[in-house]
C-alpha positions in Angstrom: 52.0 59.6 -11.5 50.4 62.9 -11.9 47.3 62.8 -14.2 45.0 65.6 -16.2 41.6 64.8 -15.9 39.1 65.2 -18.9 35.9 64.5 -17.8 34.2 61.2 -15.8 36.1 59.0 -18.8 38.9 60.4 -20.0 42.2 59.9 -17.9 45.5 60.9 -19.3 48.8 60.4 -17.3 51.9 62.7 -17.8 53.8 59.2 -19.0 51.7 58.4 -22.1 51.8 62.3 -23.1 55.5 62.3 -22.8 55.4 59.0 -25.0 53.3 60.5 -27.2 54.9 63.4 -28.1 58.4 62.3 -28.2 56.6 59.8 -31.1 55.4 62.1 -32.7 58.6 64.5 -32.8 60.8 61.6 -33.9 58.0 59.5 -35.8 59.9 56.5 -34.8 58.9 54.5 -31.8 62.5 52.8 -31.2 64.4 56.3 -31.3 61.7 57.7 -29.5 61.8 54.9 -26.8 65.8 55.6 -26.3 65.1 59.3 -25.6 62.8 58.2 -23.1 64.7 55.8 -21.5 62.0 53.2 -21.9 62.0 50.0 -24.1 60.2 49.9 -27.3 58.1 47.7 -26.3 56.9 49.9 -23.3 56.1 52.7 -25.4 54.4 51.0 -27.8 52.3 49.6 -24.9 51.3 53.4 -23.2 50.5 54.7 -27.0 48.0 51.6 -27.2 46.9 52.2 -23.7 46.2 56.2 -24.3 44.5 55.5 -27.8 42.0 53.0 -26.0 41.4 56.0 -23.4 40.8 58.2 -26.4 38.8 55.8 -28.4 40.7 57.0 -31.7 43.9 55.8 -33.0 46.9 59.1 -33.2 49.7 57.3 -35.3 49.7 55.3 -38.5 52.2 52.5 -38.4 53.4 50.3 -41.2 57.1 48.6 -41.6 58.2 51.8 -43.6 57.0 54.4 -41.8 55.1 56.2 -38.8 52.8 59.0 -39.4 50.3 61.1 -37.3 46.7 60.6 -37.5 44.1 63.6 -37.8 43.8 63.0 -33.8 47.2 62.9 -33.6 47.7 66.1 -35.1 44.8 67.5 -33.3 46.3 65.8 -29.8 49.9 67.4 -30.4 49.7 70.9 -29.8 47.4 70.1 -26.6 50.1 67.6 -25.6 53.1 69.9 -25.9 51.3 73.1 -24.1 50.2 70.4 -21.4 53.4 69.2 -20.5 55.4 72.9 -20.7 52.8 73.8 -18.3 53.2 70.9 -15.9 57.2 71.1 -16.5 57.1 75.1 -15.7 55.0 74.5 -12.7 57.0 72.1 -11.3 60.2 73.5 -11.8 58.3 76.2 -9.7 57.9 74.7 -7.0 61.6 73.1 -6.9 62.8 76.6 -6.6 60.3 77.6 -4.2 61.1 74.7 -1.9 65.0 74.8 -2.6 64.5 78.8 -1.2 62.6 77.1 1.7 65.7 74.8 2.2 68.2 76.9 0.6 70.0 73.8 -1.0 70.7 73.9 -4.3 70.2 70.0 -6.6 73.3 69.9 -8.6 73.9 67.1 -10.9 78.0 66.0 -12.1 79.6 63.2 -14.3 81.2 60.7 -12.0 84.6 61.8 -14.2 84.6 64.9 -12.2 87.2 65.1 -9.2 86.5 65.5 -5.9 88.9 68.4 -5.8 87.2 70.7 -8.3 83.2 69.6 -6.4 84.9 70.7 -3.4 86.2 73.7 -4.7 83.2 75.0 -6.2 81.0 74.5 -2.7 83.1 75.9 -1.1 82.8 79.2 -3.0 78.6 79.2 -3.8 78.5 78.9 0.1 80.7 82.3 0.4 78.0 83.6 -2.2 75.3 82.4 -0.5 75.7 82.0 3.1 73.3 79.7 4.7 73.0 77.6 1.7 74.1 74.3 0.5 74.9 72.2 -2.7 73.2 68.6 -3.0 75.3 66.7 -5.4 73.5 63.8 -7.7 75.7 61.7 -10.3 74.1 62.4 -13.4 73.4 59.2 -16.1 75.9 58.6 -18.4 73.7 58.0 -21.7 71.6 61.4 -21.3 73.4 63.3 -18.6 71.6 67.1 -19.5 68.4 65.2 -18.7 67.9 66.1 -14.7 68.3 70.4 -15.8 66.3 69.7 -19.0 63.5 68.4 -17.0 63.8 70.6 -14.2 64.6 67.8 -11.1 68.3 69.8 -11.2 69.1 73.2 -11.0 72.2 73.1 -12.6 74.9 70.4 -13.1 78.6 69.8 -14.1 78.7 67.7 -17.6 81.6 66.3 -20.6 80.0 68.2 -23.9 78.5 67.6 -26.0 74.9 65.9 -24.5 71.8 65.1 -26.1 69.6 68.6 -25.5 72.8 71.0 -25.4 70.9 73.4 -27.6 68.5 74.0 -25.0 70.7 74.8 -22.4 72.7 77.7 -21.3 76.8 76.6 -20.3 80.4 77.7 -19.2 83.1 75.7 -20.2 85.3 75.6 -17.2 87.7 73.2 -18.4 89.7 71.0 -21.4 91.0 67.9 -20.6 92.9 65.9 -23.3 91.6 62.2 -24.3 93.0 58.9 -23.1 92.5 55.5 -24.0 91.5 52.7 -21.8 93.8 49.2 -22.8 93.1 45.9 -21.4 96.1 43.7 -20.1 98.4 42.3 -23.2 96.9 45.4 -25.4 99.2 45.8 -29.1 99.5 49.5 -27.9 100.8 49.3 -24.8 104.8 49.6 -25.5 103.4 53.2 -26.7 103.8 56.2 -24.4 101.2 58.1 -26.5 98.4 56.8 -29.6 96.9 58.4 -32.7 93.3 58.3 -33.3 94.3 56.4 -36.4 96.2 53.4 -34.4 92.7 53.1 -32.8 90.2 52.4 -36.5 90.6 49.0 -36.1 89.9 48.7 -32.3 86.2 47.4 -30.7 84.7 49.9 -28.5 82.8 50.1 -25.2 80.3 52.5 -26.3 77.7 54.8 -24.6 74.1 53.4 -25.9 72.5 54.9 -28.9 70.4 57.2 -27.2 73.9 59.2 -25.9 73.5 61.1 -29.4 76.6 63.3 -29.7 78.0 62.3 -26.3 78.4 58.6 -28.0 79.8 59.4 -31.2 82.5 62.4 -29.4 83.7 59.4 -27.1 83.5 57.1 -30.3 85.5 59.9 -32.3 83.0 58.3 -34.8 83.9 61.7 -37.3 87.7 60.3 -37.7 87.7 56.7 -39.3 85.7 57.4 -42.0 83.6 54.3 -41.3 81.2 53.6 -38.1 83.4 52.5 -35.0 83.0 48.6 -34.3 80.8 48.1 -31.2 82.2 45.6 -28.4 79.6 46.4 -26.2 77.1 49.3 -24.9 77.1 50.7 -20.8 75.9 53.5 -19.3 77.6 53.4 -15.9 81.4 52.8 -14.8 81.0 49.9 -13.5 80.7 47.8 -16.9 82.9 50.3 -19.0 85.4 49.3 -16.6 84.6 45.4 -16.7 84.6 45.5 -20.2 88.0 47.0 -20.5 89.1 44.6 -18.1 87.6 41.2 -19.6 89.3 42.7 -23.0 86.4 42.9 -24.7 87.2 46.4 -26.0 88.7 49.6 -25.6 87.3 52.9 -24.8 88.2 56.8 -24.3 88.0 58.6 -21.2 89.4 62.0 -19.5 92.4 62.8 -18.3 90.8 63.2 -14.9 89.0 59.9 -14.8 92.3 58.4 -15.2 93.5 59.6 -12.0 89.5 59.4 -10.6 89.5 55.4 -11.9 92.2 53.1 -10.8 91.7 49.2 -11.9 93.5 46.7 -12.1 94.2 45.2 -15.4 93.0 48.6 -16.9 96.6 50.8 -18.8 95.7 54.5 -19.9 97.5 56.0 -23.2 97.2 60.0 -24.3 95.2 59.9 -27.7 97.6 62.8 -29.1 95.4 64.3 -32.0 91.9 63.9 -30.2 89.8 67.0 -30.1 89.7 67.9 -25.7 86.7 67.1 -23.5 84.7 70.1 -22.4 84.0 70.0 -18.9 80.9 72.8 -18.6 78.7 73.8 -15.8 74.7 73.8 -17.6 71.7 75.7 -16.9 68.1 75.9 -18.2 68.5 77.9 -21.3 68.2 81.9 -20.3 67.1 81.1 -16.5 67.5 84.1 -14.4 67.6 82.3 -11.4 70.2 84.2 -9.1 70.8 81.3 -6.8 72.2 79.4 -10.5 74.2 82.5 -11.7 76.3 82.4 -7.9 76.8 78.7 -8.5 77.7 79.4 -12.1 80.2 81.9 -10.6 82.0 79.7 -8.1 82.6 76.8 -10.4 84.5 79.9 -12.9 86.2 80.6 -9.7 87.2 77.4 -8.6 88.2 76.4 -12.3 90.4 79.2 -12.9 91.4 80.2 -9.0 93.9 83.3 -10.0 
C-alpha cells in the first residue's frame, strides 16, 4: 500500500486516510464501512491504528453519536487534498500507460449481452485503430466504483449507482423489469405481474451499501412500507441460488433473462415498473478523447441506424 511519509515517526497509509474521511463525511462508522467495502469492525481498527500514529484521538464516539475532534477537523481538509492528489496522479498514469498500450479498462454489469459488448468493440476499434477494449465485470453492490476511483476508464452500468452524481453518462438503452419466481411460485399461472402482486413477497436484495441501485431493484418507493428482506448478494451466483432454494424473489432485466438461464428459476414482465437504464459512465467532465470515441461507439452500436 502506498504511504505519505511525515517525518522519522509519522507513517500514514492511503487505507486509514480513505477510512478516515469516509468517517468523517458520513459520521457513522457502519455506513462508512459499507461504502468502503470493509467491515465495521476493520475500520474501526485502521482509525485506532492512525490515531496511535498521530498520538491524538480525531473522532468522538458514544452510542448516540460520532463527532470530529479538533484534530479531526484539523486532519480533514489535509486528508481530502491528500487523496485527490494521489487519486489525480494515479489516474495519470493509467492514461499514460493505457496510451503506451493503447487498451482502454472498461468495466460492465454481468446483465449486459455479449451482443451489444461486441458491438460496441467493434466500433471504438474503427475509431481508434490499433487500440483495444479490456472488459472487467464490475461489482454488483457499488458498480460506478472502478471510474469513480480511476482503475476504469469508463464502463457500462443499470442506473442508478451509488456516486452517479459524480459521473458523466449516456443512456443507451431501457429495458423493462422482470421478476425472478422460484418453482411452485403463486404467480406463475400469470403471463405478466403488477408491482402491487409483489408487496407481500421476500426479496433477494443488493446489500445496503448498493444505495439507490438496491432500493430501484427493491422498487422500495412503491409499497409504501420497506420491502421484506430474504436475503442480501452481491454476485449472480447467490441471487440465482436464492431464487432457486425459494427463499425469495428478485427483479432483473429483460436482458438477463435471456443472459441467465436456470433451472428452477420462471421470469414474469413486472408491467408498471419504471425501465432499467442501461448507460455508458465516465469521470464527471473528463476530456479524455480516447473515452469520448468509446462513448461514441457504444451510441452507435445501441442505436445502429
Amino acid at each position: 500500500m502506498p504511504k505519505w511519509h511525515y517525518g522519522g515517526d509519522v507513517d500514514v497509509s492511503l487505507q486509514a486516510l480513505r477510512c478516515f474521511l469516509a468517517v468523517a463525511e458520513d459520521l457513522h462508522f457502519t455506513q462508512a464501512a459499507e461504502r468502503l467495502g470493509m467491515t465495521q469492525p476493520a475500520v474501526s481498527k485502521t482509525i485506532r491504528r492512525l490515531e496511535g500514529v498521530l498520538g491524538a484521538p480525531l473522532f468522538i464516539r458514544s452510542r448516540q453519536y460520532v463527532e470530529l475532534t479538533d484534530t479531526g477537523l484539523s486532519l480533514l481538509p489535509v486528508a481530502t487534498r491528500m487523496l485527490a492528489d494521489f487519486d489525480d496522479w494515479a489516474r495519470d498514469l493509467r492514461a499514460v500507460r493505457a496510451e503506451a498500450t493503447r487498451v482502454l479498462s472498461v468495466g460492465y454489469h454481468s446483465s449486459v449481452e455479449p451482443a451489444l459488448t461486441n458491438a460496441i468493440e467493434a466500433g471504438f476499434r474503427r475509431l481508434r485503430p490499433g487500440w483495444s477494449v479490456r472488459m472487467r465485470i464490475v461489482d454488483w453492490a457499488d458498480p460506478a466504483r472502478g471510474v469513480l476511483e480511476g482503475t476504469l476508464r469508463t464502463a457500462l452500468l443499470r442506473l442508478p449507482v451509488p456516486g452517479q452524481e459524480r459521473l458523466d453518462l449516456e443512456v443507451l438503452r431501457r429495458d423493462a423489469r422482470y421478476v425472478a419466481l422460484p418453482d411452485g411460485h403463486r404467480l406463475l399461472d400469470r403471463d405478466g405481474v403488477r408491482l402491487a402482486d409483489l408487496k407481500d413477497e421476500e426479496f433477494v436484495a443488493l446489500p445496503t451499501a448498493s444505495g439507490p441501485l438496491r432500493a430501484f431493484w427493491l422498487a422500495a418507493d412503491r409499497f409504501g412500507r420497506p420491502p421484506r428482506i430474504a436475503a442480501e448478494v452481491d454476485n449472480s451466483e447467490d441471487f440465482f441460488q436464492n431464487i432457486q432454494s425459494g427463499r425469495g424473489v428478485g427483479m432483473l432485466t429483460e436482458s438477463s433473462t435471456r443472459v441467465y438461464r436456470r433451472p428452477g428459476v420462471h421470469y414474469r414482465l413486472v408491467e408498471d415498473a419504471e425501465p432499467s437504464e442501461l448507460a455508458v459512465v465516465w469521470e464527471r467532465d473528463g476530456t479524455d478523447p480516447i473515452v469520448r470515441d468509446f462513448v461514441r461507439a457504444c451510441l452507435e452500436a445501441a442505436d445502429p441506424r
